[in-house]
C-alpha positions as CSV (number, residue, x, y, z in Angstrom):
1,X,-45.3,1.9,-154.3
2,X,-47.0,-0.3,-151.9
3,X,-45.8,-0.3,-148.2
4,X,-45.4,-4.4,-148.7
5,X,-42.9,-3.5,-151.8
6,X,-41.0,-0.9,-149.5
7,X,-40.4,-3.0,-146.9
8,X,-39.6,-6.1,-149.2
9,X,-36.8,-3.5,-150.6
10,X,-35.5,-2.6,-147.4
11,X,-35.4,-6.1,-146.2
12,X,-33.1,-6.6,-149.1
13,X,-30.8,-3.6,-148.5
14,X,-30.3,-4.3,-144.6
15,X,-26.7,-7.3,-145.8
16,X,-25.7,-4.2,-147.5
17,X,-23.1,-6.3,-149.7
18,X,-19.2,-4.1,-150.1
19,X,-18.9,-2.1,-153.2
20,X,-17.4,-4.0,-156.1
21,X,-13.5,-4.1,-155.3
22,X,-12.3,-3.8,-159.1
23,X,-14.4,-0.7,-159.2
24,X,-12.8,0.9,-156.5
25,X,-8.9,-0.5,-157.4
26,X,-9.9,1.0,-161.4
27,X,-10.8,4.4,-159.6
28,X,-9.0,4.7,-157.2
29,X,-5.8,6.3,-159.0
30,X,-8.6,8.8,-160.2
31,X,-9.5,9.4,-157.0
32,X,-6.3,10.1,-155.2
33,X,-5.2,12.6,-157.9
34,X,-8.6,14.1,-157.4
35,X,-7.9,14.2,-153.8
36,X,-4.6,16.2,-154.7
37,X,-5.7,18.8,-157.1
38,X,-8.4,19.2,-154.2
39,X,-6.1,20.0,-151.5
40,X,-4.4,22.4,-153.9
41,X,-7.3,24.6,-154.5
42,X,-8.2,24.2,-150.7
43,X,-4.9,26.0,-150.0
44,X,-5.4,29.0,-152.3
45,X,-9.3,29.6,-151.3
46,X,-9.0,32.8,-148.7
47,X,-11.9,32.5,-145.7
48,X,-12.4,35.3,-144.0
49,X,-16.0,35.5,-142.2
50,X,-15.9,39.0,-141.6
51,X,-14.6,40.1,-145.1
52,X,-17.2,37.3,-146.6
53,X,-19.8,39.1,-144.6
54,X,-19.1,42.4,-145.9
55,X,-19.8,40.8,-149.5
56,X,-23.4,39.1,-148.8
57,X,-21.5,35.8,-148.3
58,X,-22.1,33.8,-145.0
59,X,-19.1,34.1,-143.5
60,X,-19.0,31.9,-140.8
61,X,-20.5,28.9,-142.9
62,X,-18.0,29.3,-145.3
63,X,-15.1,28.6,-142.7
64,X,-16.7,25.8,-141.6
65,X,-16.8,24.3,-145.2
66,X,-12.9,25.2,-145.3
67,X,-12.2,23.6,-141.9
68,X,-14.5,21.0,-143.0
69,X,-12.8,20.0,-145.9
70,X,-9.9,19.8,-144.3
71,X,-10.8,17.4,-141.4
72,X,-12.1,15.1,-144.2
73,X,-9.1,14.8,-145.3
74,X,-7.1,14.4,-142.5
75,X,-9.3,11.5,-141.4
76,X,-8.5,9.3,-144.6
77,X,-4.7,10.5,-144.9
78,X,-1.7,9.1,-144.1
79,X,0.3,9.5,-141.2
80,X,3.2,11.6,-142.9
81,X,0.3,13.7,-144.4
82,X,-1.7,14.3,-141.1
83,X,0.8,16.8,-139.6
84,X,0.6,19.2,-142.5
85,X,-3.4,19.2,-142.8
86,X,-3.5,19.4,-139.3
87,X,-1.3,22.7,-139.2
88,X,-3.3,24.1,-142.4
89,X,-6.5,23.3,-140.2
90,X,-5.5,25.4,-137.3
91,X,-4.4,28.2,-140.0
92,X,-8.2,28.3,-141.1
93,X,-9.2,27.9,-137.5
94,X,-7.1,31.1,-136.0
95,X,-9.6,33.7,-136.9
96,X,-11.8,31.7,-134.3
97,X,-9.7,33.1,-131.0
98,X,-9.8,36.5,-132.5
99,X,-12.4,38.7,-130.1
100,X,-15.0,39.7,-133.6
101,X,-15.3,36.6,-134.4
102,X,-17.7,35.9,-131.5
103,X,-20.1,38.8,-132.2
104,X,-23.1,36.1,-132.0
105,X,-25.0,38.3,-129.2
106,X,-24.5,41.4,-130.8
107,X,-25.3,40.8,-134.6
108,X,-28.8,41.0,-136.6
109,X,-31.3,38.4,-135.7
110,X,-31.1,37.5,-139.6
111,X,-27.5,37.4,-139.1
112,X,-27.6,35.2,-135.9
113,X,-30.3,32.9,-137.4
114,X,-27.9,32.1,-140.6
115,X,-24.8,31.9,-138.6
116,X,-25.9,30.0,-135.6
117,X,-25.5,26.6,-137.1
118,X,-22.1,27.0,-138.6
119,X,-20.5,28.8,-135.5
120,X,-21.5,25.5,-132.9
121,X,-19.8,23.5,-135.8
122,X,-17.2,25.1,-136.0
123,X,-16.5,24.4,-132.1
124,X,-17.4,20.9,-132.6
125,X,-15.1,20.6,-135.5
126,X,-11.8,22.4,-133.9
127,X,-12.2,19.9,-130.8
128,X,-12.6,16.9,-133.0
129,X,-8.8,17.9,-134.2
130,X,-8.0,18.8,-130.2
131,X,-7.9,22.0,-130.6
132,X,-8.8,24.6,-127.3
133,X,-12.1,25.6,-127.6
134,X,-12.5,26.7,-123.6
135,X,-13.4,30.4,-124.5
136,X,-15.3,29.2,-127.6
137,X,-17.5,27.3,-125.3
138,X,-18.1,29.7,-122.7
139,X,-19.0,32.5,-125.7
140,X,-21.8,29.5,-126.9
141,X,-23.5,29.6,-123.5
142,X,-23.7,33.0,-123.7
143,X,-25.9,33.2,-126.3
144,X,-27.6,29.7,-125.3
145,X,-31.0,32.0,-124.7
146,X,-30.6,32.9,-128.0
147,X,-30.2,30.2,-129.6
148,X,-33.3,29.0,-127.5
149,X,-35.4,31.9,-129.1
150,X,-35.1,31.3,-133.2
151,X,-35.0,27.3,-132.7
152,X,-38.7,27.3,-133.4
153,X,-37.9,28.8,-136.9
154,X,-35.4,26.4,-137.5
155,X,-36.4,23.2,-139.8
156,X,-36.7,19.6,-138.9
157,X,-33.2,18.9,-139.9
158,X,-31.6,21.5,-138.3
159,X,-33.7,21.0,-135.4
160,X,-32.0,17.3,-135.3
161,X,-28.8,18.6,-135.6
162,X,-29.0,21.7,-132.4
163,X,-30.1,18.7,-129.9
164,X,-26.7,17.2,-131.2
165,X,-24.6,20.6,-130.2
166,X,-26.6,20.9,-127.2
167,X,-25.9,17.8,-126.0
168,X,-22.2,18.4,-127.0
169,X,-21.9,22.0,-125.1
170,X,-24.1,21.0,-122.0
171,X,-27.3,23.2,-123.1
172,X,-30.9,22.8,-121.7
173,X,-32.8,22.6,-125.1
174,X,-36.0,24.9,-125.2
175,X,-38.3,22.1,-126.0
176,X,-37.5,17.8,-127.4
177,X,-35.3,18.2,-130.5
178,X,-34.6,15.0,-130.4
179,X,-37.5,14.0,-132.9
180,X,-37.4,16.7,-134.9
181,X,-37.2,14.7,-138.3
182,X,-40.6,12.9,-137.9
183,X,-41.9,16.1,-139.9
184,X,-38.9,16.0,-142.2
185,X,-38.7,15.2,-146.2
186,X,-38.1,11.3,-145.4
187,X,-41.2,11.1,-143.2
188,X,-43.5,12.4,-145.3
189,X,-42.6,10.1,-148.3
190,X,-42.0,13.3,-150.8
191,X,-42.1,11.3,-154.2
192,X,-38.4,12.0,-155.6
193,X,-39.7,12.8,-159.3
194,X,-41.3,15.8,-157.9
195,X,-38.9,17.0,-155.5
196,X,-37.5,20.2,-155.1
197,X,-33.7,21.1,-155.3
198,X,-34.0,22.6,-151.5
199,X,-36.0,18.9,-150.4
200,X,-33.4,17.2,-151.4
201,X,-31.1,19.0,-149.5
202,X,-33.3,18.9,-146.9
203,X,-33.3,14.7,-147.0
204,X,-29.3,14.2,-147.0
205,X,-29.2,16.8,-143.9
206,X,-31.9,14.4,-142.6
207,X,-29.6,11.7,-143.1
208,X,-26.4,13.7,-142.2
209,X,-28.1,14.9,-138.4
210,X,-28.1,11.0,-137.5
211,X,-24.6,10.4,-138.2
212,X,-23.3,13.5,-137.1
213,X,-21.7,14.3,-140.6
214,X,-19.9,10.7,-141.0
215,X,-18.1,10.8,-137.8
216,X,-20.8,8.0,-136.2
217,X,-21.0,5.2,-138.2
218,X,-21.6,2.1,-136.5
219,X,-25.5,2.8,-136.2
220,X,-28.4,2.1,-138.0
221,X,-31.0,5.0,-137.4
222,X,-33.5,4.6,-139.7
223,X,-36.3,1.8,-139.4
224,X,-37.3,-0.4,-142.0
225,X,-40.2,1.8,-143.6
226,X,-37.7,4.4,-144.0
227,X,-34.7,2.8,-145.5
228,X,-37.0,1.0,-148.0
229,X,-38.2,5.0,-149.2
230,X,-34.5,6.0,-149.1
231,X,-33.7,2.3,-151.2
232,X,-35.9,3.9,-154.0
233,X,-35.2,8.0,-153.6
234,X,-31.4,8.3,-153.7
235,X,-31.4,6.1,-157.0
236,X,-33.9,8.4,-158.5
237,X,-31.8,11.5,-157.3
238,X,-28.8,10.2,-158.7
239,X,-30.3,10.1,-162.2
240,X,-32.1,13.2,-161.7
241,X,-28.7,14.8,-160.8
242,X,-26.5,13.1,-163.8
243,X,-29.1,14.9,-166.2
244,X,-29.0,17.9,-164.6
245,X,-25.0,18.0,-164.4
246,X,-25.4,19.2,-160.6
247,X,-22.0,17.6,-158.7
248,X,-23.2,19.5,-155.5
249,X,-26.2,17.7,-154.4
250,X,-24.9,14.2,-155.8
251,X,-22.1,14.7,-153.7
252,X,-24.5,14.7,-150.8
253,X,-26.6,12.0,-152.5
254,X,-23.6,9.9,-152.6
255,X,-22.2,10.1,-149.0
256,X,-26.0,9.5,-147.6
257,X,-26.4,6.6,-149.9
258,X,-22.6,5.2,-148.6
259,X,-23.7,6.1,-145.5
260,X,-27.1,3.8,-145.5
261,X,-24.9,0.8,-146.7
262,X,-26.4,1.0,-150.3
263,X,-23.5,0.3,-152.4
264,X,-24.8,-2.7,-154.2
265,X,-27.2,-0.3,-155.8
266,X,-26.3,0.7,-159.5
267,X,-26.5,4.4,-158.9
268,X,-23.5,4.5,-156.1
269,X,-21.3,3.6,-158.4
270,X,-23.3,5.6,-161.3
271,X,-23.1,9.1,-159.2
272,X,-19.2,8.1,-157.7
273,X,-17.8,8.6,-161.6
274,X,-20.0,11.7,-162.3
275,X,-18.2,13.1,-159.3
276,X,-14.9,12.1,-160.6
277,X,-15.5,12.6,-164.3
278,X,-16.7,16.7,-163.0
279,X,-14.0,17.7,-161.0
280,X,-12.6,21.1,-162.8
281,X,-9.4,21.5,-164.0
282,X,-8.2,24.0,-161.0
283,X,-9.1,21.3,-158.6
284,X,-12.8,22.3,-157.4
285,X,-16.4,21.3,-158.2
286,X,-19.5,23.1,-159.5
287,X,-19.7,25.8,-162.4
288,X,-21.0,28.6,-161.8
289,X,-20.7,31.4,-164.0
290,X,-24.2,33.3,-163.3
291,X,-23.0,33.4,-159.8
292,X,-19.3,34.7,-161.1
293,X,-20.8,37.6,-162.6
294,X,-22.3,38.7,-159.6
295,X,-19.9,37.7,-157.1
296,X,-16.8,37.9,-159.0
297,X,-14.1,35.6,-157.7
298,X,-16.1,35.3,-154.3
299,X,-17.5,33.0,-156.4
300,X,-14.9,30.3,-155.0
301,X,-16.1,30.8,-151.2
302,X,-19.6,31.5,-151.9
303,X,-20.2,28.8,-154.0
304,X,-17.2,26.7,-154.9
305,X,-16.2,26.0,-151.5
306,X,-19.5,24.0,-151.1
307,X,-19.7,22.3,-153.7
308,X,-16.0,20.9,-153.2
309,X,-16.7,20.3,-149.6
310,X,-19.5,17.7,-150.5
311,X,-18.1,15.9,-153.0
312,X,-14.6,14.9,-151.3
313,X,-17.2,14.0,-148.6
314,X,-18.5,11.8,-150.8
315,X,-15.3,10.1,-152.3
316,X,-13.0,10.1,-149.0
317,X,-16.3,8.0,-147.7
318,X,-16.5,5.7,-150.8
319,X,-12.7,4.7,-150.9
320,X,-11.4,4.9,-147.4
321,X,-14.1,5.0,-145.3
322,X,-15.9,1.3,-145.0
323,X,-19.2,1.1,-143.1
324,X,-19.0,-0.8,-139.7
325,X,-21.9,-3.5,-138.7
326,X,-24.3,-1.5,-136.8
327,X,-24.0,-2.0,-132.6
């Protein structure tokens, strides 16, 4: 593709027409009963890090799903509704003012590298639903020289994303974060025909970092060059991830291409009713039974959990969450 055709694309992406409002009144009953079976499942998943952790499963990031999953809900709920999820939030959220929760300077380096992300997001989320995090936040500068000493083995993505907690929790980064991404999947123009499950992961984190996981939207963070690439990719991933029956990642697909104002394209609406045509009949998303044999019902948090996560991500966004005009 020529760099005249990409930017003629994203030229013609930047109006970033509304989805098609019959689609959304046809689906929407779909979606809200989708919402509910949801919620239900939510409420019978058990997350306990330390138990998780005793089973291989990353216990920490698996709250933070749950408490994730929750918020996303309470942002597109009613106001009767709000008062319940907001109760069930802090239920998940208790097991962060118990004392082993906070063993980040004490645990494994392997450990601390695969929890580090999850445990400043769990802070960020608990005081986006004004919750106390004054301990939490005094335990994170504690380990700030720690956090310091693995960031040069993080990624570009999650790179992006610590100079986002820092900022939030007042830390001195080790070196510019800030411009992590210019080595990241949507920099180097990775052709989507050939790209990996884990790069495509990789490009809706990308997208994810800038708006802080949906809760900035009135920006427009990627230039011209770049939306034009994304214009293409996220259409190709979409059909990639219909053939492949894979809910998880088009969940993420779906939320980055809401996210980048491309809902005129064809494959928006294509990957929003594989998401609702695949939810299972116990409310969740994503089969898994290799994983169930070795996992056993851990299964739901190991795995599960995710996947449901991402895809009410990506249908909250499409039905109740409208993109603002950039500032």
């Amino acid at each position: 593709m020529t760099r005249a055709l990409l930017l003629a694309l994203a030229l013609t992406s930047c109006s970033s027409p509304k989805v098609e409002i019959p689609f959304l009144t046809e689906h929407r009953a779909a979606y809200e009963a989708a919402k509910e079976k949801a919620r239900a499942w939510l409420d019978g998943v058990k997350v306990d890090p330390a138990e998780l952790r005793a089973n291989n499963i990353k216990g920490k990031k698996k709250l933070v799903e749950q408490l994730d999953a929750y918020r996303r809900l309470w942002v597109v709920a009613k106001p009767a509704e709000k008062a319940v999820l907001l109760e069930r939030f802090k239920q998940v959220a208790a097991v962060a003012y118990e004392d082993g929760y906070h063993d980040m300077g004490s645990n494994s380096d392997e450990w601390f590298k695969q929890d580090a992300t999850s445990y400043l997001r769990a802070a960020v989320l608990m005081e986006r639903m004004g919750l106390d995090t004054k301990r939490y936040r005094e335990e994170i500068k504690k380990i700030h020289p720690r956090l310091n000493a693995q960031m040069d083995r993080r990624g570009p993505h999650q790179q992006r994303v610590f100079h986002w907690y820092y900022a939030t929790f007042g830390l001195e980064e080790p070196f510019p974060l800030a411009d992590a991404l210019q080595k990241g999947v949507i920099a180097t123009r990775i052709d989507p025909a050939t790209m990996t499950s884990a790069q495509m992961y990789e490009l809706t984190h990308e997208v994810y970092a800038l708006y802080e996981y949906g809760d900035v939207l009135d920006i427009d963070p990627f230039d011209e060059a770049d939306k034009a690439y994304l214009h293409a990719t996220l259409p190709a991933l979409v059909d990639r991830l219909i053939q492949a029956h894979d809910p998880d990642l088009m969940g993420e697909v779906v939320e980055c291409l809401h996210y980048l104002r491309f809902q005129q394209l064809p494959a928006y609406l294509a990957g929003v009713k594989f998401l609702l045509e695949t939810q299972n009949a116990d409310g969740s998303w994503g089969h898994y039974a290799r994983e169930r044999k070795k996992l056993g019902d851990f299964v739901k948090q190991g795995f599960e959990l995710h996947t449901t996560l991402v895809v009410l991500g990506a249908l909250t966004a499409v039905f109740d969450r409208p993109m603002p005009k950039p500032r």
